[in-house]
Steps between C-alpha positions, in 0.01 A plus 500: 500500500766426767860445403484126639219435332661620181826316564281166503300585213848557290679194642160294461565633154837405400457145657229411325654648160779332599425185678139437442228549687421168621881456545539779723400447869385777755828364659676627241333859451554595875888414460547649218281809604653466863198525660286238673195289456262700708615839325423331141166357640443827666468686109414193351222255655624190276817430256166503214384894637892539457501363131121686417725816619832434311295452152277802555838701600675331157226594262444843650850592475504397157199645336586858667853473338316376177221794530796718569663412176261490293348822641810648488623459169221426209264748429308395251283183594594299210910565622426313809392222391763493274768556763327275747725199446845784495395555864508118544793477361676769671360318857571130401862573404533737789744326828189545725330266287308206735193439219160530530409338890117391389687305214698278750264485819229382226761213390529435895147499585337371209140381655250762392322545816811591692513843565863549361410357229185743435703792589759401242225459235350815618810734408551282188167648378556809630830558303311341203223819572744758521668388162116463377448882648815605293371350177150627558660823533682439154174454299594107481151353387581162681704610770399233750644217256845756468488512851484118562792450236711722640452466842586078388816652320609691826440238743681241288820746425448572880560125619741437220731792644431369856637108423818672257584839555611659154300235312413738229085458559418825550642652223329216276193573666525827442535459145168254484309805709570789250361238192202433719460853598560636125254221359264584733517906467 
């Protein structure tokens, strides 16, 4: 990918954490990004293409650090599901912290048939399947329902810690996971 194209993908990025989406103006990207209209347009055909992009870039780089973590550190399969929500922790309280983008672009797009809005919904369920995959992998019997109540637990610490930093969420959430996970071992 070129460098430009990277530098609007990562201030695209921060804005919208930041500002919003639908606050944040192509205007305002090519300032900040000191670069001009017809560069962004040149990577990006629309300021949606540039949103499609700046989710799938957020939930890829998230998942591989998550994969990497969990890969990296529990053996056995029932020890990552058990450290999944550590791993959240460790990210949510992290500086770098911005949230989870599908969470807010859903919130800022929220009619079903636009395709922000389906793309948020689509990596909701896809972090709901990989938390699924880990339970499946832990000989959970129902590990779709685990899936769906922790995934809810996640989001919800997720957003809490994006509208109060330090709120304390997580770490209840975390508690609330390892009684759903033990209950359902």
């Amino acid at each position: 990918m070129s460098t430009l194209k990277d530098k609007i993908l990562d201030t695209a990025t921060d804005l919208f954490q930041t500002r919003g989406i639908n606050s944040t103006g192509v205007d305002t990207i090519v300032a900040v990004a000191g670069t001009t209209k017809m560069t962004l347009y040149k990577y990006f055909d629309s300021k949606e293409t540039l949103i499609l992009e700046v989710l799938n870039k957020s939930q890829q780089d998230f998942q591989s650090w998550l994969d990497t973590k969990i890969n990296n550190n529990s053996k056995k399969p029932a020890d990552k599901i058990q450290q999944l929500f550590d791993f959240i922790e460790e990210w949510v309280t992290s500086p770098n912290f911005i949230g989870m983008a599908f969470i807010k672009a859903s919130a800022e797009f929220p009619n079903e048939e636009n395709p922000i809005h389906q793309l948020s919904s689509k990596q909701s369920r896809e972090f709901r399947q990989f938390i699924a995959k880990l339970a499946t992998e832990a000989n959970i019997k129902d590990a779709d329902g685990l899936a769906l109540q922790l995934s809810l637990l996640c989001e919800g610490a997720v957003q809490a810690e994006q509208m109060k930093r330090g709120s304390g969420a997580i770490k209840y959430a975390k508690k609330a996971a390892k009684i759903l996970i033990d209950g359902a071992s």
